[in-house]
C-alpha positions as CSV (number, residue, x, y, z in Angstrom):
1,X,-145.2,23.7,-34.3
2,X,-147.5,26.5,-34.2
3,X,-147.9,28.6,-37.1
4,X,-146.3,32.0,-37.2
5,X,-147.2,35.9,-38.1
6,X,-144.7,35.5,-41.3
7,X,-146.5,32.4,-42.3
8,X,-150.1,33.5,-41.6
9,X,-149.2,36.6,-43.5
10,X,-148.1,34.8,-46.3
11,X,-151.4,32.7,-46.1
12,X,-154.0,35.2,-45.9
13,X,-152.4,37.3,-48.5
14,X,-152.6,34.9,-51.3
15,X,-155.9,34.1,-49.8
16,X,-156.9,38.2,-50.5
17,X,-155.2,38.0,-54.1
18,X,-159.2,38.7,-55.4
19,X,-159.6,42.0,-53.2
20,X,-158.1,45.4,-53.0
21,X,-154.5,45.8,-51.2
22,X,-153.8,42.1,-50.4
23,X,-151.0,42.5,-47.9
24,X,-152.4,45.6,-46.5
25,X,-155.1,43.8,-45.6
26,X,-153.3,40.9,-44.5
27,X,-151.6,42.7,-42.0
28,X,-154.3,45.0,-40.7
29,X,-156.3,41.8,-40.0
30,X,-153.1,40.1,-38.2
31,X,-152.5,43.2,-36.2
32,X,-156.3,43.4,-35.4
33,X,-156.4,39.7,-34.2
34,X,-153.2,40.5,-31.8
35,X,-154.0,43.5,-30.9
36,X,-150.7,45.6,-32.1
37,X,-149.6,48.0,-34.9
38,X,-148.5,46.6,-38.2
39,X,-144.8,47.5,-36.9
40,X,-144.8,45.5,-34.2
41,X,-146.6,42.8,-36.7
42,X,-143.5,43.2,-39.2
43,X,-141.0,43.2,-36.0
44,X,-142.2,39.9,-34.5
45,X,-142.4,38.0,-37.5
46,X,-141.8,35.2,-35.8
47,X,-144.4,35.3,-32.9
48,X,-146.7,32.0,-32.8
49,X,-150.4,32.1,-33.1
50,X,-152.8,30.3,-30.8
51,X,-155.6,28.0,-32.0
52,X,-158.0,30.8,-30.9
53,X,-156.0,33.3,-32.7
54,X,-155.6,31.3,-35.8
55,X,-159.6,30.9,-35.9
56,X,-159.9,34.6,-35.5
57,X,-157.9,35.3,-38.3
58,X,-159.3,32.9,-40.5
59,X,-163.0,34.0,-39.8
60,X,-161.5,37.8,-40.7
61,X,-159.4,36.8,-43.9
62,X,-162.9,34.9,-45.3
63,X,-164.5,38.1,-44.5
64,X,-162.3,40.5,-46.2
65,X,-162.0,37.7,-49.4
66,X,-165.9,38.2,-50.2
67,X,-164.6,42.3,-51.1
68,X,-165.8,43.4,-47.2
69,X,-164.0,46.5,-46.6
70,X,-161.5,46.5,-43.6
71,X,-163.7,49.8,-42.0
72,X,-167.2,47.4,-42.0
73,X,-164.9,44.3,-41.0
74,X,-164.0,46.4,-37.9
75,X,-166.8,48.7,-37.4
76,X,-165.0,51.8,-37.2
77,X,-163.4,54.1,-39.8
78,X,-161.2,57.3,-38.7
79,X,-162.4,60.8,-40.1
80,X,-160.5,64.2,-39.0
81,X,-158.8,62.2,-36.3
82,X,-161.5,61.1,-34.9
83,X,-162.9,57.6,-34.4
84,X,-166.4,57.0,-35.9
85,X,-169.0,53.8,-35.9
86,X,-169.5,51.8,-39.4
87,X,-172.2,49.6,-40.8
88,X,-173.3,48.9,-44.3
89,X,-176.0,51.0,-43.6
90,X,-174.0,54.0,-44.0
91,X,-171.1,54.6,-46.3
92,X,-167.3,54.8,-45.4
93,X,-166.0,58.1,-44.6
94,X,-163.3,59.2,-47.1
95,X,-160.4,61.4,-46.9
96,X,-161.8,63.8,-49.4
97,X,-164.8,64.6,-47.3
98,X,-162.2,66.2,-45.1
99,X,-162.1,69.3,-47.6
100,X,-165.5,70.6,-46.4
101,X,-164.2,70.6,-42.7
102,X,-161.2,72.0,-43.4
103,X,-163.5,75.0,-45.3
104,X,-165.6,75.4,-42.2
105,X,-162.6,76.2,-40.3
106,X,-161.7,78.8,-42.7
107,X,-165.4,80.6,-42.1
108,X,-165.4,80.1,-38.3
109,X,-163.2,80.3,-35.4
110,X,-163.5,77.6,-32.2
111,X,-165.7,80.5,-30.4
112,X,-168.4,81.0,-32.9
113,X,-171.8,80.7,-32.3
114,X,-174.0,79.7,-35.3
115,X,-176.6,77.0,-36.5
116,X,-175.9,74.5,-39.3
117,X,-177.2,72.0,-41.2
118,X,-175.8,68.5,-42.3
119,X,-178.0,66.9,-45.2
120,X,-177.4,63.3,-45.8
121,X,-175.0,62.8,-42.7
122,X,-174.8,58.8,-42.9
123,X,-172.4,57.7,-40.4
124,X,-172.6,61.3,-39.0
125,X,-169.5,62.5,-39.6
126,X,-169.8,66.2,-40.9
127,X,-172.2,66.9,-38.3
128,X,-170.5,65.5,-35.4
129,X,-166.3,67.0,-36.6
130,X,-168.7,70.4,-36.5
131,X,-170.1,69.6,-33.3
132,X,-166.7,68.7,-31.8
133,X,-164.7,71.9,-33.2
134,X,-167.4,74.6,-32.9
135,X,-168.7,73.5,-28.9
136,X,-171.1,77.3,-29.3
137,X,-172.3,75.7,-33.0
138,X,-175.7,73.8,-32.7
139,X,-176.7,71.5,-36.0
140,X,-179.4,69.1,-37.4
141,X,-178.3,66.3,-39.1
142,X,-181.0,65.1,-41.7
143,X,-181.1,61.5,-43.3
144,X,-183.5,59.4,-45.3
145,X,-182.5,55.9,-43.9
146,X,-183.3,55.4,-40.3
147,X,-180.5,52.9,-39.6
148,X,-178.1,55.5,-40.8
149,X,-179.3,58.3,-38.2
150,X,-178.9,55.4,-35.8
151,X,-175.4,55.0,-36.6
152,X,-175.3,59.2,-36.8
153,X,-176.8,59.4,-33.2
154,X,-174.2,57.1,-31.8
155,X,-171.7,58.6,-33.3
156,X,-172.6,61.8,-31.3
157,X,-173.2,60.3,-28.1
158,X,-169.6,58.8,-28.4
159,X,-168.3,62.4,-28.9
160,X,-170.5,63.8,-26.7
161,X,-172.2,66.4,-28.7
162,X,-175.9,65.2,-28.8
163,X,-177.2,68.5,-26.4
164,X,-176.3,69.8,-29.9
165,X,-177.2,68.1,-32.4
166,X,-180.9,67.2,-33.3
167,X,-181.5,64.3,-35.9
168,X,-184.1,64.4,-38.5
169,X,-185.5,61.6,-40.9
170,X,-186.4,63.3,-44.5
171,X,-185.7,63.4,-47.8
172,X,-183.1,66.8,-48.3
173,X,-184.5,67.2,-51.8
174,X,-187.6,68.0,-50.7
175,X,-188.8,71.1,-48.1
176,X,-187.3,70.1,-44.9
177,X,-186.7,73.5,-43.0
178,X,-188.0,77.3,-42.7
179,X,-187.1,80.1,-44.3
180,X,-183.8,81.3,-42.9
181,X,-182.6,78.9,-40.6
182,X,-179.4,78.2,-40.9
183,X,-175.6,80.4,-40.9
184,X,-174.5,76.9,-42.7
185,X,-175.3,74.1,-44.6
186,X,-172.6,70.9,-45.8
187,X,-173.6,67.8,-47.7
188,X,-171.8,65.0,-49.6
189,X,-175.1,63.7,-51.0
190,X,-174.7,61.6,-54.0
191,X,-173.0,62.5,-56.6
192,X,-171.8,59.0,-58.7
193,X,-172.9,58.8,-62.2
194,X,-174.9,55.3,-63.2
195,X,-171.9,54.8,-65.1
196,X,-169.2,54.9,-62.7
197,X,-171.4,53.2,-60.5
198,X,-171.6,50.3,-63.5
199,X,-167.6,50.0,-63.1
200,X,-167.1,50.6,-59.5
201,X,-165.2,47.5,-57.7
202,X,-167.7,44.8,-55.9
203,X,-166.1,46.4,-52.8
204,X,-168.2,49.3,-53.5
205,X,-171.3,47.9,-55.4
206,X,-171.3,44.8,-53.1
207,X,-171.2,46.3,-49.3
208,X,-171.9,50.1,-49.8
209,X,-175.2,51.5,-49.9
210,X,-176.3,52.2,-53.3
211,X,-178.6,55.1,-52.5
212,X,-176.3,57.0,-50.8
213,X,-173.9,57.2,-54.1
214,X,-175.5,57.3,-57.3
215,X,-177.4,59.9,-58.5
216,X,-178.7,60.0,-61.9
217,X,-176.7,60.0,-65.5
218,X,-174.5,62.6,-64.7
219,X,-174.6,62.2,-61.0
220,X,-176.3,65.8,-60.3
221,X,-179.5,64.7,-60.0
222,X,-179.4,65.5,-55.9
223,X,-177.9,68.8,-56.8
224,X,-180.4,70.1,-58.6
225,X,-183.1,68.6,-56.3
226,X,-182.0,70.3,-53.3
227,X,-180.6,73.6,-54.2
228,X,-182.9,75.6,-54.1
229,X,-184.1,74.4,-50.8
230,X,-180.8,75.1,-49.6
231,X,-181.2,78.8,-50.7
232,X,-184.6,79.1,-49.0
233,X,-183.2,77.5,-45.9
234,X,-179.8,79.7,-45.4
235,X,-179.5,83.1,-44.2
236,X,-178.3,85.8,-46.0
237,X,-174.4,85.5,-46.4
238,X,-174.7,81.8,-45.3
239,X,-172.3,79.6,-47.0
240,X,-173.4,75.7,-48.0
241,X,-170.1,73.6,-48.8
242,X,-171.4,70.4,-50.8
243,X,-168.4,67.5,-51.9
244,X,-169.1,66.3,-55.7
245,X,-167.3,64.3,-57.7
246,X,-163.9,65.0,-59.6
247,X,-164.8,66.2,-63.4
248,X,-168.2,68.1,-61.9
249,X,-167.2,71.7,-61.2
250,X,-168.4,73.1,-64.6
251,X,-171.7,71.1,-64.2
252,X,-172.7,72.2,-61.0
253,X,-171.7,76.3,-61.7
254,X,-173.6,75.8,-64.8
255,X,-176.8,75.0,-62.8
256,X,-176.4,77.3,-60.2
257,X,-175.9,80.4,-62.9
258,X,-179.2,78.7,-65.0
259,X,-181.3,78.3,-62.2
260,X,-180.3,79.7,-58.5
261,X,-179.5,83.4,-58.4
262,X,-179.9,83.5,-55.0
263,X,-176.0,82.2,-55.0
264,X,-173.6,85.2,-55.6
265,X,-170.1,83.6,-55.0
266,X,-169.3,80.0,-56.2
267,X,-166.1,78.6,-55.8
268,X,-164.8,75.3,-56.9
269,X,-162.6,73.7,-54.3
270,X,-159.9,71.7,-55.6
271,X,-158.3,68.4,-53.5
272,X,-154.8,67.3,-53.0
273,X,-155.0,65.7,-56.2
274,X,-156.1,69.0,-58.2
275,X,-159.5,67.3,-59.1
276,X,-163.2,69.1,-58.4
277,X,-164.5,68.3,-54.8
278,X,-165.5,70.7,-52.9
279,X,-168.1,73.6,-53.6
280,X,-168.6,76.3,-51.7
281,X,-171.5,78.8,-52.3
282,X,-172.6,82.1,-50.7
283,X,-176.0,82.9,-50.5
284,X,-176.9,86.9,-51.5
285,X,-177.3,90.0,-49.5
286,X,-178.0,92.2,-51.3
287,X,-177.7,92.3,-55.1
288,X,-174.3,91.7,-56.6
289,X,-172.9,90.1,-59.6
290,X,-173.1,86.3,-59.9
291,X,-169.1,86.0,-60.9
């Protein structure tokens, strides 16, 4: 007799004991493989698998046991309900990245016209949401790793926003831009400290690209690099929302009152979870206090 969902489930979990979320991933792969939801999976327990099926599943599960995330696995990861290409050359979006959209909403309405700049886009995914909610906004999206702004750019053709979106190779801590080009500027450049990065899962360390995450001791090397080309490059009143990691509020207001008074307003934006990620800075008009 033909094996079954329950028993394959049962397989390829003890077969993912080593990786993050066993079942989970269990029955993502299974559902992936049959093409249904993980309800209908559950439902259908006993539904039999073909010998082609059964090899599918098996070349998945050996996939995932290695540490593979499910989003490389597949190729596609969902960001602000949107569907968006994945390699290994560009790092999974994450749910906390949505904070910075959610901020540009609060700045802009759907009929705004204004220019913007995403540094470090990766898989594209800040540039693109922007793209898609903002059809008058018009963006560049800058990354160092070509493969990445070859994900980026077919990301954007998917959506159908490249008219608008221009993609640029360069390092975003060094002069990229003018003087005053841009209403806007986002980033979620690195920000992991060499220590976290030291205890992160193999999941992580193994599959994700390293230079895309860490960044420094205390994670802020980036930061400091690119501020104060971001001042130089935003107009005046221009807001640049940046993501950084949990405990790094203090650290980053600290550098910005030291070293960039070109930044009147700086707000820490906090996530679901009440931890740091999401800062959002004004850049001067005309002089006013820093706090």
């Amino acid at each position: 007799m033909a094996p079954t969902v329950k028993d394959i489930l049962r397989e390829s979990e003890a077969r993912l004991q080593g990786v993050d979320s066993p079942r989970l991933s269990a029955e993502l792969l299974l559902a992936k493989v049959l093409g249904c939801s993980r309800l209908t999976l559950v439902i259908n327990q006993d539904r039999q698998f073909s010998a082609y099926e059964l090899e599918q599943v098996h070349e998945l599960v050996s996939r995932r046991a290695t540490g593979e995330p499910i989003a490389y696995i597949f190729g596609v990861k969902e960001f602000y309900g949107l569907d968006f290409q994945v390699t290994q050359d560009v790092l999974i979006p994450r749910p906390e990245t949505e904070h910075i959209i959610e901020e540009v909403e609060k700045i802009y309405s759907g009929n705004d016209s204004f220019s913007y700049a995403d540094l470090g886009t990766g898989s594209g995914i800040l540039a693109v949401v922007i793209a898609v909610l903002f059809p008058k906004a018009t963006g560049v999206a800058v990354d160092i790793s070509p493969a990445a702004l070859s994900v980026a750019s077919g990301n954007a053709e998917f959506h159908g926003v490249t008219d608008r979106l221009k993609f640029m190779s360069g390092d975003f801590t060094t002069s990229l831009f003018g003087e005053a080009e841009f209403d806007l500027i986002v980033s979620n450049p690195p920000y992991v400290t060499e220590k976290e990065y030291a205890m992160a899962s193999r999941e992580v360390t193994s599959f994700e690209p390293v230079g895309a995450l860490v960044s420094g001791p205390d994670g802020l090397d980036h930061v400091r690099a690119m501020l104060r080309h971001v001042a130089r490059s935003l107009r005046p009143d221009g807001c640049f929302l940046m993501e950084i990691g949990c405990g790094q509020g203090d650290g980053v207001k600290k550098i910005i009152r030291d070293q960039f008074p070109e930044f009147w307003d700086v707000m820490v934006i906090k996530d679901l979870a009440d931890l740091d990620r999401v800062v959002l800075l004004k850049k001067i008009v005309a002089k006013k206090p820093q706090f």
